[in-house]
C-alpha positions in Angstrom: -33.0 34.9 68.6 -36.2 34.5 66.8 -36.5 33.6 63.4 -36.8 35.8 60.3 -40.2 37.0 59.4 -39.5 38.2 56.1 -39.3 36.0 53.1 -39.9 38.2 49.9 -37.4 39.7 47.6 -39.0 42.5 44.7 -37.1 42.5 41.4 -38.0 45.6 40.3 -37.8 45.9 36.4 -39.0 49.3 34.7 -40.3 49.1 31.0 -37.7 49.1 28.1 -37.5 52.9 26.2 -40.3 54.5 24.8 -40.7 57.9 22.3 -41.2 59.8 25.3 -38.4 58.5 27.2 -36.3 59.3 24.8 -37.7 63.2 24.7 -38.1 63.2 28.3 -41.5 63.9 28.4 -44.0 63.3 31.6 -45.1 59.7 30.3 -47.9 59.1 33.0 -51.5 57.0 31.8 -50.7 57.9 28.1 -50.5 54.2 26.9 -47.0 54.2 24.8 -45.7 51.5 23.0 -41.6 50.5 23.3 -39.6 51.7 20.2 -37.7 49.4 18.5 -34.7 49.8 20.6 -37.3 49.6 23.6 -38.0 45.7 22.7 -34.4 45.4 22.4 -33.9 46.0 25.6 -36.3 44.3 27.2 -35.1 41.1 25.5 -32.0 41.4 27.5 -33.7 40.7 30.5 -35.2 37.7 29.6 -32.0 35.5 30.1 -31.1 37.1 33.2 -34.2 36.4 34.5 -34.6 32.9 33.2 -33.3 31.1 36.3 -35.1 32.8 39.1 -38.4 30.8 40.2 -40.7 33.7 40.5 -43.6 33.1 42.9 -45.5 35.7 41.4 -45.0 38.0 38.3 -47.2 41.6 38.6 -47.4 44.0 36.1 -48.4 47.8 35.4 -51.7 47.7 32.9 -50.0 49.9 30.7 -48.8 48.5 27.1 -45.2 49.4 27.9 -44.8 47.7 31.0 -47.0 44.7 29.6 -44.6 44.7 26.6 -41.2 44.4 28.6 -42.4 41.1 30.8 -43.5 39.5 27.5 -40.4 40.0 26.0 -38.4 39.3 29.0 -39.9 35.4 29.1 -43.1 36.2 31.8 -46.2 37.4 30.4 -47.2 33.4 30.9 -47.1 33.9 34.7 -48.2 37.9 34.6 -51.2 39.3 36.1 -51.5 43.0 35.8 -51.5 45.5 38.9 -52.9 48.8 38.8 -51.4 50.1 41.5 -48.1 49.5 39.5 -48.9 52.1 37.2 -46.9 55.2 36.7 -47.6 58.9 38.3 -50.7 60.0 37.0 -49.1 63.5 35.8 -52.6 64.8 34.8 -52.4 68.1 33.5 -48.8 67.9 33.1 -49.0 64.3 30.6 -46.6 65.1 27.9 -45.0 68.1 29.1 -41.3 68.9 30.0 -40.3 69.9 33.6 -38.3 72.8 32.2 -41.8 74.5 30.5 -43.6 73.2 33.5 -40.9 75.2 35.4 -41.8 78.5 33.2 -45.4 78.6 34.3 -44.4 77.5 37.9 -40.6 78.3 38.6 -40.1 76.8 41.8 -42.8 73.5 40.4 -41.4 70.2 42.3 -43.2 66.7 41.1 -42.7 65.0 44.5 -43.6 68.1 46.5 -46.3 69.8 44.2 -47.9 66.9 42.4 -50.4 67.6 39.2 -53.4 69.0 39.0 -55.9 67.0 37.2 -53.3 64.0 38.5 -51.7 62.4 41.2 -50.5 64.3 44.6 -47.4 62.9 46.2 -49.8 61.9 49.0 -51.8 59.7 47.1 -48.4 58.2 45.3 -46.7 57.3 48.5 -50.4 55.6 49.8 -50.6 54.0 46.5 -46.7 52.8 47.2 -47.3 51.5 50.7 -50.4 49.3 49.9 -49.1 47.8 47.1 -45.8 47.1 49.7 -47.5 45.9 52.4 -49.5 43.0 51.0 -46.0 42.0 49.1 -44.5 42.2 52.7 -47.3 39.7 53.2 -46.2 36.8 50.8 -43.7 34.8 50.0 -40.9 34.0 47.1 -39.2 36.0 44.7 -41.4 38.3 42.9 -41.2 40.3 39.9 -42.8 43.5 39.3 -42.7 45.7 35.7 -43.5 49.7 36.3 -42.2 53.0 35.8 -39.5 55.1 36.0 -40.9 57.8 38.6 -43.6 55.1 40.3 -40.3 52.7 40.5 -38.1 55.3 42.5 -40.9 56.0 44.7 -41.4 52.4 45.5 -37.6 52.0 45.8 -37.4 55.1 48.6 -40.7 53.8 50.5 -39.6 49.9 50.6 -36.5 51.1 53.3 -38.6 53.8 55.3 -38.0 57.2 53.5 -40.1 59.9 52.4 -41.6 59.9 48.9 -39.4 63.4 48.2 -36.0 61.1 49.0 -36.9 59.8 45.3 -36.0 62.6 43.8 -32.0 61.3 44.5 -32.9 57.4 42.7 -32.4 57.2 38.8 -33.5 54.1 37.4 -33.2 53.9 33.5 -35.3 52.1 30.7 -35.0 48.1 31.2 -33.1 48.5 34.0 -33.7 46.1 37.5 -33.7 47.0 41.3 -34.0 44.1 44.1 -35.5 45.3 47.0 -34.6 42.7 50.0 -33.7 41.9 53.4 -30.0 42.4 55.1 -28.5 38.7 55.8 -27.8 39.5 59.0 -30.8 41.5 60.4 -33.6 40.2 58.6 -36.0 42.8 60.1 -33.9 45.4 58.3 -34.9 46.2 54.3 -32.5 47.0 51.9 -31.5 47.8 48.7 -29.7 45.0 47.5 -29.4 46.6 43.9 -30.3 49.8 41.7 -30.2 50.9 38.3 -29.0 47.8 37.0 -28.6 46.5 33.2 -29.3 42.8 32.5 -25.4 41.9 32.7 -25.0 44.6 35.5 -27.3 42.3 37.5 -25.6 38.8 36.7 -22.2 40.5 37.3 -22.9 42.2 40.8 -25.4 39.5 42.7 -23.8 36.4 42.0 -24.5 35.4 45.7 -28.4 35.3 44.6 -27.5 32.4 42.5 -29.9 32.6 39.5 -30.7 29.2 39.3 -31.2 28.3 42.8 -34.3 26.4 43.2 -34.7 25.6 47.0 -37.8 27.7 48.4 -37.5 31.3 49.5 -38.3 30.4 52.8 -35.5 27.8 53.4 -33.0 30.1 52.1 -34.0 33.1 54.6 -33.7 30.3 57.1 -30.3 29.0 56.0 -28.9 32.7 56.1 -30.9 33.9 59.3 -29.2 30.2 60.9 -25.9 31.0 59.9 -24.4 32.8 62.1 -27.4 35.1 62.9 -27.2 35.8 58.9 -23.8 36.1 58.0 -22.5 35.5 54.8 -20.5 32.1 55.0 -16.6 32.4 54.5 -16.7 30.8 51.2 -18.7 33.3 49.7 -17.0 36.5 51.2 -15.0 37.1 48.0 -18.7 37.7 46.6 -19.8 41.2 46.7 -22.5 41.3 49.7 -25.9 42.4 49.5 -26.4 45.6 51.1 -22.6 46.6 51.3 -21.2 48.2 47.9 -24.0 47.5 45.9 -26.8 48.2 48.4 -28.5 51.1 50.4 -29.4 50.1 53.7 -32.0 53.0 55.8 -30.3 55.6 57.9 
């Protein structure tokens, strides 16, 4: 049995509400701020966040994204990552998909892309770089994006197509861990989606906030454990991957 080889975990957090959220308008590169309630929001994170030792903290250049770390207790530790920026909807910035839809009736975003923007080819490339050299670190690592860039990352982390997206929702504020099964350590997962703040404290207990023992000595300590198992003490815990994760087909 060879050893794990993976020893990252993403915590994916997308940007508290904005005007545009709100109206559900395409909110690629036009640089929003977060409404009132938007910076409410975010400040929820920042306890739930407070006891993970984050190796590295990326985020999105844009003010909304920037906004949401500082408020959740990171912007110390930030560096900003262009390639965590949202779809660049070009043509399409500020529009509704219904009047898109009226000029173009059968119009798909992860199919079609935008003129003067982003084509889902470019998206999913953009995705997978910005994977692979995470793939090639270490620790837990937080990353602040966007709503449709976020799904995309989400669907290319475990293997699928860009257009398997279109089936993630992943509101204002909310987090996604993207991480390794337990017991197959070569196999990503999705060890939570969609989550609120007390959403994430209440369904990962087993990631133990405040654990502060080195990413790579826990991978080891599950991987040696059975082959990865979750230890009988802790099977009353839910189990990342099971109920609240999504595992590739």
């Amino acid at each position: 049995m060879n050893a794990p080889t993976h020893c990252v975990r993403l915590y994916l957090i997308r940007h508290g509400e904005t005007a545009w959220s709100i109206s559900g308008q395409y909110t690629g590169r036009t640089d929003l701020p977060l409404t009132a309630h938007g910076e409410d929001e975010a400040r929820t994170l920042e306890p739930r966040l407070r006891g993970v030792r984050f190796a590295h903290v990326l985020t999105s250049p844009l003010q909304r994204a920037r906004r949401t770390c500082e408020l959740a207790g990171l912007a110390s530790a930030a560096v900003v990552e262009p390639d965590l920026a949202e779809w660049n909807y070009g043509d399409y910035e500020g529009q509704l998909s219904v009047n898109v839809r009226k000029l173009r009736p059968n119009w798909s975003l992860l199919q079609d892309g935008c003129p003067g923007g982003e084509m889902p080819a470019q998206v999913s490339e953009r995705a997978d770089r910005l994977l692979a050299r995470l793939r090639g670190t270490e620790g837990d690592i937080a990353l602040f994006s966007h709503g449709q860039f976020g799904c995309v990352l989400a669907a290319r982390w475990i293997g699928l197509p860009l257009i398997a997206a279109e089936h993630f929702l992943f509101g204002t504020a909310s987090i996604g861990i993207l991480d390794y099964k337990a017991s197959h350590p070569e196999v990503p997962v999705i060890a939570l989606w969609n989550a609120s703040s007390q959403q994430m404290s209440d369904a990962v207990p087993h990631l133990r906030m405040g654990d502060t023992r080195p990413m790579k000595q826990r991978a080891l300590e599950r991987w040696e454990n059975e082959g990865g198992e979750i230890p009988i003490s802790a099977r009353s815990q839910p189990l990342v991957g099971s109920e609240t994760g999504v595992a590739p087909p």
